[in-house]
C-alpha positions as CSV (number, residue, x, y, z in Angstrom):
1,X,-48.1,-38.9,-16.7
2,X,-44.4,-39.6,-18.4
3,X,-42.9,-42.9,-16.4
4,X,-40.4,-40.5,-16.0
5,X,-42.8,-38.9,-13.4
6,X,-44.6,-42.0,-12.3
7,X,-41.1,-43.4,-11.4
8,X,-40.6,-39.8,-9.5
9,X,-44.1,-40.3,-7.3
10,X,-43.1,-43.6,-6.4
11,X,-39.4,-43.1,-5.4
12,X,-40.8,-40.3,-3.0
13,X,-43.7,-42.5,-1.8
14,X,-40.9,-44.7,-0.7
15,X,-38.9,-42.3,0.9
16,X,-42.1,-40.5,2.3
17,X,-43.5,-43.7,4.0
18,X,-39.8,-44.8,5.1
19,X,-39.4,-41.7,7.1
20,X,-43.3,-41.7,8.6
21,X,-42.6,-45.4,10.0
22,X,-39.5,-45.0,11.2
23,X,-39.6,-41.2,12.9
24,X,-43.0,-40.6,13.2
25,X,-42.7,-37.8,10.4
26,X,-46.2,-36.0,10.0
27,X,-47.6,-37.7,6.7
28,X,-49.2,-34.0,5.2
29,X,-45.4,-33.1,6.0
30,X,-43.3,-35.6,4.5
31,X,-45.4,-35.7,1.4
32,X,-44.9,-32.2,1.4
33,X,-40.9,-32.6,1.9
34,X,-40.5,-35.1,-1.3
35,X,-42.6,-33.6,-3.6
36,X,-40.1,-30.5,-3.2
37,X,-37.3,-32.7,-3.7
38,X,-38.4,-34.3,-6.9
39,X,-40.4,-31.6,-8.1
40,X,-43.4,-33.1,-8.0
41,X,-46.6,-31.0,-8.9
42,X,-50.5,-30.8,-9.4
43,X,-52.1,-34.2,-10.6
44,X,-48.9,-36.0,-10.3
45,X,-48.9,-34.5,-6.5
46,X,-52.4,-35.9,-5.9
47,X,-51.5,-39.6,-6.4
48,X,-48.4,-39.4,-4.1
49,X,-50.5,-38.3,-1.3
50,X,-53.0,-41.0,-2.4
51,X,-50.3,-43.6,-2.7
52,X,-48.8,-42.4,0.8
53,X,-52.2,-42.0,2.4
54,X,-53.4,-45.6,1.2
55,X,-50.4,-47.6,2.3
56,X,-50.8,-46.0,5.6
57,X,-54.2,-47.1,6.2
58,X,-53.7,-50.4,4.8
59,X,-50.7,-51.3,5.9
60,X,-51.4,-54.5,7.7
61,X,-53.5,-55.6,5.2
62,X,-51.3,-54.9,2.7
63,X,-48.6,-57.1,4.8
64,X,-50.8,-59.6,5.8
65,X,-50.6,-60.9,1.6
66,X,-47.3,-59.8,0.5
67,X,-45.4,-61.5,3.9
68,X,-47.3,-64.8,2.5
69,X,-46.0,-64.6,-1.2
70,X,-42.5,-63.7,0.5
71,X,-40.7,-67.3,0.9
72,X,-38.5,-66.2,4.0
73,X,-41.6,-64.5,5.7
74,X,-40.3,-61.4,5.8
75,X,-38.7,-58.1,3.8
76,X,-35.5,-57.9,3.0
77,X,-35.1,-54.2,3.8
78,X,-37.5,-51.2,4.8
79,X,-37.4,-49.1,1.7
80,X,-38.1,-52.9,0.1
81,X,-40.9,-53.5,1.6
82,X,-42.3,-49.8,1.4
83,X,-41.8,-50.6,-2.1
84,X,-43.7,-53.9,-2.2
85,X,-46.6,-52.0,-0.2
86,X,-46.9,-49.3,-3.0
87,X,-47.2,-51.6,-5.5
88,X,-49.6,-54.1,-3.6
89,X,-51.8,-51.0,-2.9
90,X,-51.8,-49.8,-6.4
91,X,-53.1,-53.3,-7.8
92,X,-54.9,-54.0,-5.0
93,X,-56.9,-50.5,-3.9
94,X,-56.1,-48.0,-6.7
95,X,-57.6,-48.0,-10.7
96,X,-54.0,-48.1,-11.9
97,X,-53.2,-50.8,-14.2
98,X,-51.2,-53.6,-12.8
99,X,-48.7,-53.4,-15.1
100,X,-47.9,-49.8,-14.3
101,X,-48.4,-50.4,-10.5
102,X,-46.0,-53.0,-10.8
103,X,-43.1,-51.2,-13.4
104,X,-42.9,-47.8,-12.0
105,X,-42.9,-49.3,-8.8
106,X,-39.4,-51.6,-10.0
107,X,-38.6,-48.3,-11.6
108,X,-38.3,-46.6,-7.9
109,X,-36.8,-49.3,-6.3
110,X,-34.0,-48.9,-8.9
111,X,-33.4,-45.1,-8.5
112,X,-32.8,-45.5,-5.0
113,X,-29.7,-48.3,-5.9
114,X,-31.7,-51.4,-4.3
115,X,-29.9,-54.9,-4.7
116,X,-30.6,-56.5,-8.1
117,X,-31.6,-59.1,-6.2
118,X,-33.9,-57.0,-4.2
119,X,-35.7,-55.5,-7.2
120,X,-35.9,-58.8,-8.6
121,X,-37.9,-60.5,-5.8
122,X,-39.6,-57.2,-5.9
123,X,-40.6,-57.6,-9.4
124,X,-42.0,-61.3,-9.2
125,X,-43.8,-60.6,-5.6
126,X,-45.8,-57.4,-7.2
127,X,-46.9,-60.2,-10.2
128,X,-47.5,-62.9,-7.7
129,X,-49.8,-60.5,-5.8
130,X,-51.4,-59.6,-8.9
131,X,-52.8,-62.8,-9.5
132,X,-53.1,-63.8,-5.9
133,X,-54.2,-61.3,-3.1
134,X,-58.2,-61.7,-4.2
135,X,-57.9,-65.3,-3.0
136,X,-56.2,-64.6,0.3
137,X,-58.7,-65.1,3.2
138,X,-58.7,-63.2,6.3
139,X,-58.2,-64.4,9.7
140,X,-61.1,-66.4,11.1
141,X,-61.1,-64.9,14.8
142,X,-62.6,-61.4,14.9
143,X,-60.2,-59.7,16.7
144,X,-57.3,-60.6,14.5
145,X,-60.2,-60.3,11.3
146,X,-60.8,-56.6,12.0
147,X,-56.9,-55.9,13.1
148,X,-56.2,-57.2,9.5
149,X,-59.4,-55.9,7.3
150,X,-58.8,-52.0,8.4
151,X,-55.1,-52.5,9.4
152,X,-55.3,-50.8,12.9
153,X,-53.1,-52.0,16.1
154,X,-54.6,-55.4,17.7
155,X,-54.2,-53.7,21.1
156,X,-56.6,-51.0,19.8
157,X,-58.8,-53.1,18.3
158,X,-59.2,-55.3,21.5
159,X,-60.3,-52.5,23.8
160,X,-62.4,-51.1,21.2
161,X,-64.3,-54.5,21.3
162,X,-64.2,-54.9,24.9
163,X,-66.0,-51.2,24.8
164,X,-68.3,-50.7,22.0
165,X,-70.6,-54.0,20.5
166,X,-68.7,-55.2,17.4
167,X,-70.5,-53.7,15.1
168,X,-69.9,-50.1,16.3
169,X,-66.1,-50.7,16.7
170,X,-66.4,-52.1,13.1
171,X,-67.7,-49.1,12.1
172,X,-65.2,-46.8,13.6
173,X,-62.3,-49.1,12.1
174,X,-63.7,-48.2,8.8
175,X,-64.3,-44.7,9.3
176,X,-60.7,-44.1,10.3
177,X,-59.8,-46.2,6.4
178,X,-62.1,-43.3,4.7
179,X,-61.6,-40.5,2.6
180,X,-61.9,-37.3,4.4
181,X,-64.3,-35.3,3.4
182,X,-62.2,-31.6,3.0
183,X,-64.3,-28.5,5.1
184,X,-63.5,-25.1,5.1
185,X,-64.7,-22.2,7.4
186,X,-65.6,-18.9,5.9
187,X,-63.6,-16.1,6.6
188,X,-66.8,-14.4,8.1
189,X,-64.6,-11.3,9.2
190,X,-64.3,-10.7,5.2
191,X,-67.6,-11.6,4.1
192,X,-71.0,-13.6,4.9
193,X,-71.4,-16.7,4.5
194,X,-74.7,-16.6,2.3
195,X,-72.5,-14.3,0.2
196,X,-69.6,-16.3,-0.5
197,X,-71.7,-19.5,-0.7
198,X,-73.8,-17.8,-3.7
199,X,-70.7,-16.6,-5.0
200,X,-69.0,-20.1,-5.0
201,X,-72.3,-22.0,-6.7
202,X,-72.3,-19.3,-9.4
203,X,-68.6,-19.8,-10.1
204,X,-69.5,-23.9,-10.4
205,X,-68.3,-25.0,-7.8
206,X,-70.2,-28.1,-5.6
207,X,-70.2,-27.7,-2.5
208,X,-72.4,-28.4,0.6
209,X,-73.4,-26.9,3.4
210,X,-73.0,-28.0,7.0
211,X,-74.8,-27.3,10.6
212,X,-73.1,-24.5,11.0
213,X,-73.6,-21.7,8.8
214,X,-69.5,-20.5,8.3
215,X,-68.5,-24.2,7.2
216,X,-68.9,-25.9,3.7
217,X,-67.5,-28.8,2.6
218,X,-66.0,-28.6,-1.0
219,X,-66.9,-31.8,-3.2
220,X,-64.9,-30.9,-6.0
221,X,-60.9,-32.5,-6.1
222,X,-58.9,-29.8,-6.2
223,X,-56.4,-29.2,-2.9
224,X,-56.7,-26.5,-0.5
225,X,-54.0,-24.9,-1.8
226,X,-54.8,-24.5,-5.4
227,X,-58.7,-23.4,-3.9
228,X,-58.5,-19.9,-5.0
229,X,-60.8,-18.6,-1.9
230,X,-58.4,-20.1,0.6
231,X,-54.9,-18.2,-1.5
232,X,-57.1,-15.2,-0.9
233,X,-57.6,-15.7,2.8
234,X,-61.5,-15.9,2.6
235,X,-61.6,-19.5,3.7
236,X,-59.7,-21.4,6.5
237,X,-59.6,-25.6,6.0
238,X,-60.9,-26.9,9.2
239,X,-63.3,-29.5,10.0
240,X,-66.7,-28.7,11.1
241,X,-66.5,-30.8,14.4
242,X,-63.9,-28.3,15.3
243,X,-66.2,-25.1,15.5
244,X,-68.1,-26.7,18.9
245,X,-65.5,-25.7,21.2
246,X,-65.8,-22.1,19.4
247,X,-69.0,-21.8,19.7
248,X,-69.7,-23.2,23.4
249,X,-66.4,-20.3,24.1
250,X,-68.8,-17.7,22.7
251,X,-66.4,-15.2,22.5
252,X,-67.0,-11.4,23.2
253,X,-64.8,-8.2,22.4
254,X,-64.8,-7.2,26.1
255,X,-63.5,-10.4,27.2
256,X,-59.7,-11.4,28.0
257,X,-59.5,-15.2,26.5
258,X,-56.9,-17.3,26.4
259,X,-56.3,-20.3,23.8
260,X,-54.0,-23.2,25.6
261,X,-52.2,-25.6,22.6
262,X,-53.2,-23.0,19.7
263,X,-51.0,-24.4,17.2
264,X,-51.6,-24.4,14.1
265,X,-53.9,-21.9,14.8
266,X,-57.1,-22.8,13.6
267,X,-59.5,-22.5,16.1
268,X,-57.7,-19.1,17.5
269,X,-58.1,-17.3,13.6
270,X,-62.4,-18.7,14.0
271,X,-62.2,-16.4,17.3
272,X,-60.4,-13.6,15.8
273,X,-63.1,-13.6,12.8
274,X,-66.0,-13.5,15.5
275,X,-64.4,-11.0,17.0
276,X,-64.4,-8.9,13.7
277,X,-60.5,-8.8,13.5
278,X,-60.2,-7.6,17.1
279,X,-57.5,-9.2,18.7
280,X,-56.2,-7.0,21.4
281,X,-57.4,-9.1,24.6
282,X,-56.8,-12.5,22.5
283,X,-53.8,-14.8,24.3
284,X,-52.6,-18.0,22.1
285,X,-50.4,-20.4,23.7
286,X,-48.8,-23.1,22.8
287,X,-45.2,-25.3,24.0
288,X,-43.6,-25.7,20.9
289,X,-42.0,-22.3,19.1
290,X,-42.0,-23.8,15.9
291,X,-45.8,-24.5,15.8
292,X,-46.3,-21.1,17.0
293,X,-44.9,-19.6,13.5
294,X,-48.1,-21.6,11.6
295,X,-50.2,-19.5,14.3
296,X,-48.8,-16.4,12.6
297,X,-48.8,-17.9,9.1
298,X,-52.6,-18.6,9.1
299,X,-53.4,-14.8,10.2
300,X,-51.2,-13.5,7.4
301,X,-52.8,-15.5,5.1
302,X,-56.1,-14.3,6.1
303,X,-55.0,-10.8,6.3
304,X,-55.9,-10.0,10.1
305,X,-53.9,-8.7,12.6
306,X,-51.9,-10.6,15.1
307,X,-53.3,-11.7,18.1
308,X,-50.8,-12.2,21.4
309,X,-48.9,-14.9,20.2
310,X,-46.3,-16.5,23.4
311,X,-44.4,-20.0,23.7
312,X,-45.4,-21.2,27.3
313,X,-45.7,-24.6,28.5
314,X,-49.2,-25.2,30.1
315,X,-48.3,-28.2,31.5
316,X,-45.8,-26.3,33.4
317,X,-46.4,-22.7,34.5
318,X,-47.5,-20.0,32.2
319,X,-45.9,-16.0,32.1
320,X,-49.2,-15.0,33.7
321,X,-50.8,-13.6,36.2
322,X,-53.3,-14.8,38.5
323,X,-57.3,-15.0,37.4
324,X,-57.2,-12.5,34.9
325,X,-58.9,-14.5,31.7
326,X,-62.3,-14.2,31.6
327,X,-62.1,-17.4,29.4
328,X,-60.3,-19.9,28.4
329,X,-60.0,-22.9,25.7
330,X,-57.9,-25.6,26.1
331,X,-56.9,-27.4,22.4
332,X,-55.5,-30.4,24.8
333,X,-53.0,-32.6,23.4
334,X,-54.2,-36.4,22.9
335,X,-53.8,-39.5,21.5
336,X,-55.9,-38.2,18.8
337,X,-58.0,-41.3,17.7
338,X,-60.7,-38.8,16.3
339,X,-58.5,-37.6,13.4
340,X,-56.4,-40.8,12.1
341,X,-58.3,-40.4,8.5
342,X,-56.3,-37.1,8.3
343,X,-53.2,-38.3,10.1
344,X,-53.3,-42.4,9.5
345,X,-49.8,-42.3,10.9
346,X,-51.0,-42.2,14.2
347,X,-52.1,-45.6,13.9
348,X,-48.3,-46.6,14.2
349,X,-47.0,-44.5,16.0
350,X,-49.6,-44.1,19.3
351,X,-48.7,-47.3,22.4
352,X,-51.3,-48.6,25.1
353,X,-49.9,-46.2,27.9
354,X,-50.3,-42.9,25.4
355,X,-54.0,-42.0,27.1
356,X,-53.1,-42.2,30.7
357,X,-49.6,-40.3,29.5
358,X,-51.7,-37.2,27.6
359,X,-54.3,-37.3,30.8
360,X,-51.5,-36.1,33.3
361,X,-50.7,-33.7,30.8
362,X,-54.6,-32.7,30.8
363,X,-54.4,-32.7,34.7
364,X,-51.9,-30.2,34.9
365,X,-52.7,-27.9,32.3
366,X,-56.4,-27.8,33.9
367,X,-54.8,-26.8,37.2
368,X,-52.7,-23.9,35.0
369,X,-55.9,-22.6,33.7
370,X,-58.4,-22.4,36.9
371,X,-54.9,-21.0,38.5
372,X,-55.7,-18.4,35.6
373,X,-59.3,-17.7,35.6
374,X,-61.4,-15.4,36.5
375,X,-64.1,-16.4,39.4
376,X,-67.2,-16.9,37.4
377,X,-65.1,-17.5,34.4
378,X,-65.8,-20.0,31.3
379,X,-63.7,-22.6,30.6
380,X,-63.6,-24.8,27.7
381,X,-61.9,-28.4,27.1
382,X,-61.5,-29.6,23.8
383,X,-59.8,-32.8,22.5
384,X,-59.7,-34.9,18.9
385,X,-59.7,-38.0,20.6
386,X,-62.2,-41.2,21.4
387,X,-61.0,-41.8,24.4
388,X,-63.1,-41.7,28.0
389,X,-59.0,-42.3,29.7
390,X,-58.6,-38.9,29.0
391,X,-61.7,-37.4,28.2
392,X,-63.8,-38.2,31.3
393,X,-60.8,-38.0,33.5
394,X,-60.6,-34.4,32.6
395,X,-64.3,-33.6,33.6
396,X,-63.3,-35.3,37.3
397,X,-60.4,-33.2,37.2
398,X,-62.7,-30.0,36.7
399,X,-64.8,-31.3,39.7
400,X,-61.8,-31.8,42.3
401,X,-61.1,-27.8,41.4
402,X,-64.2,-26.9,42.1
403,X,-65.7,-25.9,38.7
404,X,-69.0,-26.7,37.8
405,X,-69.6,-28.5,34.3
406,X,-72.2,-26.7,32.3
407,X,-75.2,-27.0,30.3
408,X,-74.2,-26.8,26.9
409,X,-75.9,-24.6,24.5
410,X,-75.7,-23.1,20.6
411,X,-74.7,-26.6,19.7
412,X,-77.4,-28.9,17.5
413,X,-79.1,-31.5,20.1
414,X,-78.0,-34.5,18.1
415,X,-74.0,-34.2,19.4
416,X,-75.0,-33.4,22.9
417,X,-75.1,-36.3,25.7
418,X,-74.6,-36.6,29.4
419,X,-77.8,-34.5,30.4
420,X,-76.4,-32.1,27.5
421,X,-73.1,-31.5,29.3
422,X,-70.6,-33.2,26.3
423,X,-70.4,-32.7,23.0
424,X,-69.2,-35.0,21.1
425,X,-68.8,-35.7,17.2
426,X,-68.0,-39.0,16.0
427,X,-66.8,-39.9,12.6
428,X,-68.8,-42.8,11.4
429,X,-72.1,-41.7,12.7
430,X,-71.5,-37.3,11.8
431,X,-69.2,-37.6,8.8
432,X,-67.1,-34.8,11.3
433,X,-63.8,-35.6,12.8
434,X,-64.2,-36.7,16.2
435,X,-64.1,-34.9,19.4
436,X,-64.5,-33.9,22.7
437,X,-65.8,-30.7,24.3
438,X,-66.9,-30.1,28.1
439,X,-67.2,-26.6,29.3
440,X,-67.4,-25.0,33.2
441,X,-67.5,-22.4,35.4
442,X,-65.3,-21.6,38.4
């Protein structure tokens, strides 16, 4: 890497994390955004997301030492103390030598006209750290101790601990810190999965299989979008936890079914490929028209024809008759405490009132759909999040409209509980994102 280019990754970090913080920018998005504007490619591409990634989960940490080596207590500016974080987590968290953590870092601060004063303090902070942060201790109390170690929201921390034993919150702390592992889903529609599995090990690549015989999850590092398979539309990045919903949904070519919040379109393209392309009696909803154009992007990329793609509010009132789905999923919006080793932004971004907030959301969007189902019909609730605020409150919601929550079935026993009537994924203990699927009948 020229320091030319090092200098690039950094200045983008910056501007990446400054933007994430301050507008609640996706992270996959603004990394995406910067490395356009500075032209930033391939290996150079994978240590900005890295860099962007790593500061988001450490963050507190990361402030936690610098705010001590700062003699005012504080940062003079945002983008300077983005800055001091990229550094700090380069020298702290990363193999990169500390000198270059520490002069490409400078290097950034510079291009974006900071203060010479500013990169100055910058410069002597980043070699302060160097030689300090291994000697900082943490907090003594465990609350604040675990708020600090895995930089997550005190608030969060505190009614994890009043919930869980310490250990298992301390365990779900550090499985939100951890690399993702990357899954795909087979394009089964284009070709069997023993197939393409044999045809993946022969071409050398490492890969492993999961419970379910369409996912995989690649070991190699190498992006999705330089994995030749996905270009090609033969493979779909989604995590395994992801195909329960699918599967409880058992989808059938004579069925009308309806997908509520199908954006970006993941789980509607699994349903498509059961149904062998056939897409005709297929419904995908979601509120947001931009989100709706990823739906259509993902079945052009896998070359299948479009299902019924409409912009409706489900939380509102949809452009649809009365009880004429035989089923229906519901991809529920959340608070989404299942996925923040994907999306660490959410740490920073989610408040103490956001579960109670998404549940009325759930409320009404269950009403919607049993206003839309069939008598008899199957419907399926699905969220990415840990939380029993909005995921039990959905299954009492269910009750008052007189469904009946079912026995759940074609799902491995070890993620079923309740007298088998949730399924549920957890990260620490399955290695799967987590979630949250109930299913019943009206």
């Amino acid at each position: 890497m020229s320091s030319n280019s090092g200098t690039n990754v950094r200045t983008a970090a910056i501007l990446a994390l400054h933007k994430i913080m301050r507008k609640y920018w996706n992270s996959a998005f603004a990394i995406d955004n910067f490395a356009k504007q500075y032209s930033i490619h391939s290996r150079d591409r994978a240590l900005l997301s890295e860099i962007v990634y790593g500061v988001l989960k450490n963050i507190t940490y990361l402030d936690y030492i610098l705010l001590k080596l700062l003699r005012s207590g504080k940062f003079p500016s945002e983008k300077h103390a983005m800055a001091l974080r990229i550094g700090a987590f380069q020298i702290a968290l990363t193999n990169v030598p500390e000198y270059a953590a520490v002069n490409s870092t400078i290097e950034a601060l510079k291009s974006l006209d900071a203060h010479a004063k500013e990169v100055s303090l910058a410069n002597a902070v980043l070699r302060n750290f160097a030689k300090r942060w291994r000697n900082v201790k943490l907090p003594e109390e465990l609350l604040k101790r675990l708020a600090v170690k895995y930089s997550h929201p005190e608030w969060l921390v505190r009614k994890w601990l009043e919930r869980y034993d310490a250990e298992t919150a301390e365990k779900m702390l550090a499985a939100n810190n951890a690399a993702p592992p990357k899954y795909f889903r087979i394009n089964a529609h284009k070709t069997s999965p023993e197939t393409f599995i044999e045809r993946l090990e022969s071409d050398g690549y490492n890969i492993r299989r999961t419970v379910f015989d369409e996912y995989f999850e690649l070991l190699d590092k190498i992006s999705a979008a330089d994995f030749a398979p996905f270009q090609n539309g033969l493979v779909s990045v989604q995590d395994t936890a992801f195909a329960i919903p699918v599967k409880i949904l058992s989808p059938r070519d004579d069925e009308k079914i309806l997908e509520i919040g199908a954006a970006p379109g993941g789980k509607t393209t699994y349903i498509a490929e059961i149904l062998r392309g056939d897409v005709r009696n297929i419904f995908a909803i979601d509120s947001v028209h931009s989100r709706n154009k990823l739906v259509v992007q993902n079945f052009s990329r896998l070359g299948m024809a479009m299902p019924n793609i409409i912009t409706a509010d489900a939380a509102a009132k949809t452009p649809f008759l009365e009880k004429i789905f035989d089923k229906i999923l519901i991809d529920a919006p959340c608070t989404s405490w299942g996925v923040v080793r994907r999306h660490p932004e959410i740490k920073w971004h989610r408040k103490r009132g956001d579960s109670k907030k998404f549940a009325r959301m759930q409320h009404k969007m269950l009403i919607e759909a049993s206003r839309l189902l069939k008598p008899g019909g199957l419907l399926v609730f699905a969220t990415c999040t840990t939380e029993p605020e909005e995921n039990q409150s959905a299954m009492q919601t269910m009750l008052v409209l007189g469904m009946k929550i079912q026995k759940i079935d074609k799902i491995p026993q070890r993620f079923l509980e309740e007298d088998d009537k949730i399924a549920r994924t957890v990260p620490y203990r399955d290695n799967f994102d987590g979630s949250f699927t109930i299913a019943a009948k009206k």
